[in-house]
C-alpha positions as CSV (number, residue, x, y, z in Angstrom):
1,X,-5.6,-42.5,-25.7
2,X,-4.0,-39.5,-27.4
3,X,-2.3,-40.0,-30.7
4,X,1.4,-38.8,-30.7
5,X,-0.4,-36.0,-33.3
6,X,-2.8,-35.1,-30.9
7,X,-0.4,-34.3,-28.1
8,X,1.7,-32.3,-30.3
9,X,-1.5,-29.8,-31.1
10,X,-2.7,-30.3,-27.4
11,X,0.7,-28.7,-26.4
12,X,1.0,-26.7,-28.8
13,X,-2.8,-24.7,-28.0
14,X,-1.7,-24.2,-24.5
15,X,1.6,-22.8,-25.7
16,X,-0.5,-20.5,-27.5
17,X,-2.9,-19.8,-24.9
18,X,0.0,-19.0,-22.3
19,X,1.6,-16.0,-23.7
20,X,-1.5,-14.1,-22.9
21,X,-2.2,-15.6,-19.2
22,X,0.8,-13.6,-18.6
23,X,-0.8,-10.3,-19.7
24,X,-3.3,-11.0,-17.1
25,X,-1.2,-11.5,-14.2
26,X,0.2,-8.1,-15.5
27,X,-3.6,-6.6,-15.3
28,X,-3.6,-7.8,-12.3
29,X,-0.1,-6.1,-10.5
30,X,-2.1,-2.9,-12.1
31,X,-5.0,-3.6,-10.6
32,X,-3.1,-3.9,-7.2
33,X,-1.6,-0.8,-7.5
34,X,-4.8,1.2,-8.3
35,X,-6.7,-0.5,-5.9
36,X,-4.1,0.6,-2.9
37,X,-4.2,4.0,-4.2
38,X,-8.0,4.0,-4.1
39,X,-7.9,2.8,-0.2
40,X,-5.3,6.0,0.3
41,X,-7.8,8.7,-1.3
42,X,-10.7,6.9,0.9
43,X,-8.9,7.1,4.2
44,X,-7.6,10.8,3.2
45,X,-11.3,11.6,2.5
46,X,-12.6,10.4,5.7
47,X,-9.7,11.5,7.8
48,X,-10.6,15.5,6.1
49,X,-14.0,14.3,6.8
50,X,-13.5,13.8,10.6
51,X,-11.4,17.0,10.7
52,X,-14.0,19.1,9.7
53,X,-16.5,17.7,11.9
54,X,-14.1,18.4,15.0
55,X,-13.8,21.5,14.3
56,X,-17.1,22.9,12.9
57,X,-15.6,25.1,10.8
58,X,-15.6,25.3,6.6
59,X,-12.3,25.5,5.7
60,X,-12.2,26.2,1.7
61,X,-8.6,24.3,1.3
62,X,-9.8,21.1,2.7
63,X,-13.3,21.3,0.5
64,X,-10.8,22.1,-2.8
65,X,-8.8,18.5,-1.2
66,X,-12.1,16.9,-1.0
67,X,-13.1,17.7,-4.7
68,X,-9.7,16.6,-6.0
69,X,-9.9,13.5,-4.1
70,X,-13.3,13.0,-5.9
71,X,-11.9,13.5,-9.0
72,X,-8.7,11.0,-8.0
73,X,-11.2,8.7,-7.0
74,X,-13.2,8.4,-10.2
75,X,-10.1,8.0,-12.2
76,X,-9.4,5.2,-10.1
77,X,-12.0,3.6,-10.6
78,X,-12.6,4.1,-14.1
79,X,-9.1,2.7,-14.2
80,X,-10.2,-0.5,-12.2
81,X,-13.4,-0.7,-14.5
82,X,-10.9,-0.8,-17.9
83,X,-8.7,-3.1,-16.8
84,X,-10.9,-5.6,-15.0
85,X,-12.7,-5.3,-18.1
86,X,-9.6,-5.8,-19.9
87,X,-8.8,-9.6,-18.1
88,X,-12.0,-10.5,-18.7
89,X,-11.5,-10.1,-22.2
90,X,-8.5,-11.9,-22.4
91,X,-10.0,-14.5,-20.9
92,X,-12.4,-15.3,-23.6
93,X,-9.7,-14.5,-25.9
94,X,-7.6,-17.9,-24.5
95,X,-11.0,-20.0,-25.0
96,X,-11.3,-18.7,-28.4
97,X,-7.7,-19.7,-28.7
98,X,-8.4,-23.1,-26.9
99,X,-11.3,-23.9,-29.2
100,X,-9.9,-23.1,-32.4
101,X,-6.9,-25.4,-31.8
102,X,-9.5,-28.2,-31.3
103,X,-12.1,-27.8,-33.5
104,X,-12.3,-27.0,-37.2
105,X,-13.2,-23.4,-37.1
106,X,-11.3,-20.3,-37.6
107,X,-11.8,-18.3,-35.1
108,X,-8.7,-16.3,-35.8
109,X,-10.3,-13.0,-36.5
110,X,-12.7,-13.3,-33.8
111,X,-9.3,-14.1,-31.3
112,X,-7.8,-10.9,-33.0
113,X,-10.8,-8.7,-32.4
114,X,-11.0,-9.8,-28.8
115,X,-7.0,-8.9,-28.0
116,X,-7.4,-6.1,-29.6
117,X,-10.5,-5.1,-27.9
118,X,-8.3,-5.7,-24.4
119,X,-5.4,-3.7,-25.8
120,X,-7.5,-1.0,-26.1
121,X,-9.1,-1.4,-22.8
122,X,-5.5,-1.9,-21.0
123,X,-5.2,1.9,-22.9
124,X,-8.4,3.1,-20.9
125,X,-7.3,2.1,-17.7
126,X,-3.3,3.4,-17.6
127,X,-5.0,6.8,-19.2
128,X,-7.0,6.9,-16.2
129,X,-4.4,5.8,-14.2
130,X,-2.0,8.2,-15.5
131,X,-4.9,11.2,-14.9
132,X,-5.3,10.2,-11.5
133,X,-1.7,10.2,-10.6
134,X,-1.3,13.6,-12.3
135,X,-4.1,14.8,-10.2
136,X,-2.3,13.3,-6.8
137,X,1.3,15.1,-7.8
138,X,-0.6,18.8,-8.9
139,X,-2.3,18.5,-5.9
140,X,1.1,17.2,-4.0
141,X,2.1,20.2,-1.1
142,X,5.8,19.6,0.8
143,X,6.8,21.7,3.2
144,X,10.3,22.0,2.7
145,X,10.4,23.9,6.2
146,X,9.5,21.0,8.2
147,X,11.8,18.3,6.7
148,X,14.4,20.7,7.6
């Protein structure tokens, strides 16, 4: 049996160790995003891929596309990389946070090293991110004359 005491601290760690289970769930909407933008620059790579091949010819615009979309691509999934990396981190940060509520060690700069470690990974990956959209919208060509 738990002690009214006990309960109290019990509730109290998870209290604690909620606030950043919600930073991971907003790692992972990122993560979504990239990820879907990663599947568009693969199919637009093999659909330029299959173009060319049809038509045996070397067209320099679609070899410049190519190269950009190699370029999105590793953005992407340097962005994955930091933020992946990023959840992971906050999930031994909520142990850390877990254990030091129940046993008599501080852990409290090891819990502040950790979340700052993933804030600085969560940077990585939206730098990236932000890169690779740049990339996509320099890149971007409308033709105003066929939306006309």
């Amino acid at each position: 049996m738990t002690t009214p005491d006990n309960a109290q601290n019990v509730i109290e760690i998870i209290q604690l160790a909620l606030t950043p289970v919600f930073l991971i769930v907003g790692i992972g909407q990122l993560l979504n995003v990239v990820t879907n933008r990663v599947a568009r620059i693969i199919d637009r790579a093999r659909w330029l891929n299959n173009h060319n091949s049809h038509i045996n010819q070397h067209n320099d615009s679609k070899t410049k596309e190519l190269a950009i979309l190699d370029k999105r691509l590793k953005f992407a999934n340097w962005a994955i990389t930091f933020l992946t990396g990023a959840a992971v981190i906050i999930c031994l940060d909520i142990v850390l946070l877990i254990a030091n509520g129940l046993i008599n060690t501080d852990l409290a700069q090891a819990v502040l090293i950790l979340f700052i470690t993933s804030i600085a990974s969560i940077t990585g990956g939206l730098f990236s991110f932000f890169i690779e959209v740049s990339l996509a919208t320099a890149t971007l060509k409308v033709n105003l004359k066929q939306i006309r």
